[in-house]
C-alpha positions in Angstrom: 5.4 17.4 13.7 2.7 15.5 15.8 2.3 12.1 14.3 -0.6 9.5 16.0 0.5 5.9 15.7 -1.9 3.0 14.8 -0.7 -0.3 14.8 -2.4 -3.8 16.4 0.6 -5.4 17.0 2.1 -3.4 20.2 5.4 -4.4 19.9 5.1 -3.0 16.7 3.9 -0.3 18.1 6.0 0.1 20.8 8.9 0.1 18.5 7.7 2.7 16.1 7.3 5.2 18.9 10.8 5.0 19.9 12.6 5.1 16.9 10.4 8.4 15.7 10.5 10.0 19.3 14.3 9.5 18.4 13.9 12.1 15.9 13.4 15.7 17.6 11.3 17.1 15.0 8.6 14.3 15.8 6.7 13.6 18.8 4.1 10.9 19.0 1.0 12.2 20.5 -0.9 9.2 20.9 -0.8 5.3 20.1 -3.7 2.9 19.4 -4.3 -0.5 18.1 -7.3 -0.5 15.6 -9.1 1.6 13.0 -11.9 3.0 15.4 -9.2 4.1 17.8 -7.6 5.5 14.9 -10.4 7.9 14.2 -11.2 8.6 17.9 -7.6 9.4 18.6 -7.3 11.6 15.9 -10.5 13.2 16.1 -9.6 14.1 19.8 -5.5 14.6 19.0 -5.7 16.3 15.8 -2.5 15.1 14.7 0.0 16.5 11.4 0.2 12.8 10.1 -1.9 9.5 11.4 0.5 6.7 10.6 -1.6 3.6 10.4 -1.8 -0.2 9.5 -3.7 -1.6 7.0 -5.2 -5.5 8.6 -6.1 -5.1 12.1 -9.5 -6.3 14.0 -12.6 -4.5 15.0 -11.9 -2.1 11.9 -9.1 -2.0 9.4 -7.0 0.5 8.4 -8.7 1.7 4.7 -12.0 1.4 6.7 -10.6 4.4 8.9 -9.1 6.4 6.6 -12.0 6.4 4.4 -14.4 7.4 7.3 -11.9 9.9 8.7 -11.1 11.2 4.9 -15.1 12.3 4.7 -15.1 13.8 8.3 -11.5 15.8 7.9 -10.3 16.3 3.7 -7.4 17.8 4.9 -6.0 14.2 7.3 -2.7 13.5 6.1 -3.1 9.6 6.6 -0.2 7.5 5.7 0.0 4.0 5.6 2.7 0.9 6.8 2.0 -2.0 6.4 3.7 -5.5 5.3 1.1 -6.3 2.7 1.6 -5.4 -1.1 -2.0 -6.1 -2.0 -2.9 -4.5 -5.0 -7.0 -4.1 -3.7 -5.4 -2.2 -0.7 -2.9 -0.3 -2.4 -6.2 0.7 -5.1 -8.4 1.6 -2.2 -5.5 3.3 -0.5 -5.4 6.0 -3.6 -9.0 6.2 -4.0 -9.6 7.5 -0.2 -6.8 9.7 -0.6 -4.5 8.6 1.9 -0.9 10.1 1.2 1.3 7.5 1.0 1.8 3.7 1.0 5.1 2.2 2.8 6.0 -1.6 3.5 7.2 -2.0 7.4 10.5 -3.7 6.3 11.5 -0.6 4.8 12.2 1.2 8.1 14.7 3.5 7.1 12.2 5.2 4.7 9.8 6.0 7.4 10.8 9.1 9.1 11.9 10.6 5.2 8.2 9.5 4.5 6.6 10.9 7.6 8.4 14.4 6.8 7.3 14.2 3.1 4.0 13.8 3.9 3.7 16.4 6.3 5.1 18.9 3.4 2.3 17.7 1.3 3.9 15.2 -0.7 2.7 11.8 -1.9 4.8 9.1 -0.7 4.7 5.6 -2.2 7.8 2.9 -1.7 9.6 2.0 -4.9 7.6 -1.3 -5.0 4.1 0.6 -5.4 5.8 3.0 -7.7 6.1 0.0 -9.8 2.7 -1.3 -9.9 1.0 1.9 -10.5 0.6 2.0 -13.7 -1.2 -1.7 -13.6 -3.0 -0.6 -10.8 -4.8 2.9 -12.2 -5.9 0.1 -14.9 -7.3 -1.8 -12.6 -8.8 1.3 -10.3 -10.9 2.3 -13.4 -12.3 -1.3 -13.4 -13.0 -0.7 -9.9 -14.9 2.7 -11.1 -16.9 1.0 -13.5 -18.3 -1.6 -10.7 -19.2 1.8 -8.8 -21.6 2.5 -11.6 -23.5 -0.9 -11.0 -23.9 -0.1 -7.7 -21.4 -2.4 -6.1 -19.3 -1.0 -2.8 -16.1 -1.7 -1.6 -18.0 -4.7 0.8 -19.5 -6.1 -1.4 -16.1 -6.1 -3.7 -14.4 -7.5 -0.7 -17.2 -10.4 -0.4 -17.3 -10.8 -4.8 -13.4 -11.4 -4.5 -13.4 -13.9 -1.3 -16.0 -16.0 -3.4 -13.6 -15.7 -6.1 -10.9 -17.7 -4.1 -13.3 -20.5 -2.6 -14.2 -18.9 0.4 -17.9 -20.4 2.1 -20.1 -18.0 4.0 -18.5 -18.9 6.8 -15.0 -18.6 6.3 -16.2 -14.8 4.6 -18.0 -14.2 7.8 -15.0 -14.4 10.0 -12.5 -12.7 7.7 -15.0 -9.6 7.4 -16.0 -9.9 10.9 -19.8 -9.7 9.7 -22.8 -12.1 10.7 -23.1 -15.4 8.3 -26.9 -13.8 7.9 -25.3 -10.2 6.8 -22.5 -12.7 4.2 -25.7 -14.3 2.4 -28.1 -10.9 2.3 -24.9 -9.0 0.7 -24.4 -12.4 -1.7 -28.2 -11.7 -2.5 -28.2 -7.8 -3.4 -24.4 -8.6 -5.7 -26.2 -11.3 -7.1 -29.2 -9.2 -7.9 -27.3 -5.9 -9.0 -25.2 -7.8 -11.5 -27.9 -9.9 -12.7 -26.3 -13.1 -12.2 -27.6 -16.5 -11.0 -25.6 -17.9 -8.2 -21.9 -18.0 -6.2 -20.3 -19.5 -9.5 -21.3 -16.8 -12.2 -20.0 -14.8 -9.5 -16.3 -16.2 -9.0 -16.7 -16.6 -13.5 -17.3 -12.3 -13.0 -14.7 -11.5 -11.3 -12.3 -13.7 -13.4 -13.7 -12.1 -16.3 -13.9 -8.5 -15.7 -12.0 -7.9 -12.2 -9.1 -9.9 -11.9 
C-alpha cells in the first residue's frame, strides 16, 4: 500500500513515516507539509491512501481534499488530525474523504490506513458518537447551499458569530481584509440581512 503523508508540523511528520514504514505492507511514497502539496504530491505520486491534516497554512486540509475529490472520485483521502470540530468533521463527510482519526489515537492508525485502502469508512469512536448530531446539522448546512452560501462564506458567517473583526477573519482565512468585507457584503446580501449583528443572530438561530 503506497500511502502519501501530509502534515505541517515535520516532526509530526517525521514521526508518522517511521512508525508506518515500520509496517512492511506500507511504504510512504512521499511527505509534504500543506494542502497544495498535498494535491501536487498526489497528483504526481498517485498514492493508495493520502493521509492528511486538517489546519495547516497556505491551504488546509478539507480545502485539498475537496479540490483533489473533483479532479480524482476515486482518492481515498483520510484524515488525522487533533481537532474534534464538528464543521470539519461535516465538511470531511460531504467531500467524501474516507475516514476521520484524532492523532492521539496512534494505535488506530495503521488498522485505519488498511481499512481504508479495502474501501472502508473509518471514523474514531469519538466521531462515531457525534454522527448522528452531526447529519442533523449537515442538512442545515444543505439548506444554506440552497441560498447560495459556500463553505467561505460559512467559515466567515461563523467567525462573525464568535466576535471575530475583519481583521482577525483576515488572518485566520489568510484572505485580504478587502476580500473579508466584499464576502461580508454578498452574505449580507444573499440572506437579506442588514448588518454583522443579524448575521452572528442567523447563525445562533438557524446554524448553531
Amino acid at each position: 500500500m503506497k500511502v502519501l503523508l501530509i502534515d505541517d508540523d515535520k516532526l509530526v511528520c517525521s514521526s508518522l513515516q517511521i512508525i508506518l514504514s515500520a509496517d512492511p505492507e506500507i511504504t510512504v511514497v512521499g511527505t509534504g507539509n500543506n494542502g497544495k502539496e498535498g494535491i501536487e504530491l498526489y497528483q504526481k505520486l498517485r498514492p493508495d491512501v493520502l493521509l492528511m491534516d486538517i489546519r495547516m497554512e497556505i491551504m488546509s486540509g478539507l480545502d485539498a481534499g475537496e479540490k483533489l475529490l473533483l479532479e480524482f472520485p476515486e482518492a481515498k483521502v483520510l484524515y488525522l488530525t487533533t481537532f474534534l470540530d464538528d464543521d470539519y468533521i461535516i465538511k470531511a463527510l460531504h467531500i467524501g474523504a474516507k475516514g476521520y482519526m484524532l492523532k492521539q489515537n496512534y494505535e488506530s492508525i495503521i488498522p485505519a490506513l488498511k481499512a481504508v485502502y479495502m474501501g472502508q469508512n473509518v471514523y474514531g469512536n469519538e466521531i462515531v458518537t457525534k454522527l448522528p448530531q452531526l447529519i442533523g446539522k449537515s442538512n442545515e448546512t444543505k439548506s444554506l447551499e440552497k441560498l447560495g452560501i459556500t463553505d467561505k462564506e460559512l467559515e466567515i458567517i461563523m467567525k462573525i458569530a464568535d466576535g471575530l473583526s475583519n481583521k482577525e477573519i483576515s488572518e485566520i482565512l489568510y484572505l485580504s481584509e478587502g476580500t473579508i468585507r466584499n464576502n461580508i457584503s454578498t452574505i449580507l446580501e444573499k440572506l437579506n440581512l442588514r448588518d454583522r449583528t443579524q448575521i452572528a443572530i442567523f447563525y445562533y438561530k438557524n446554524i448553531r
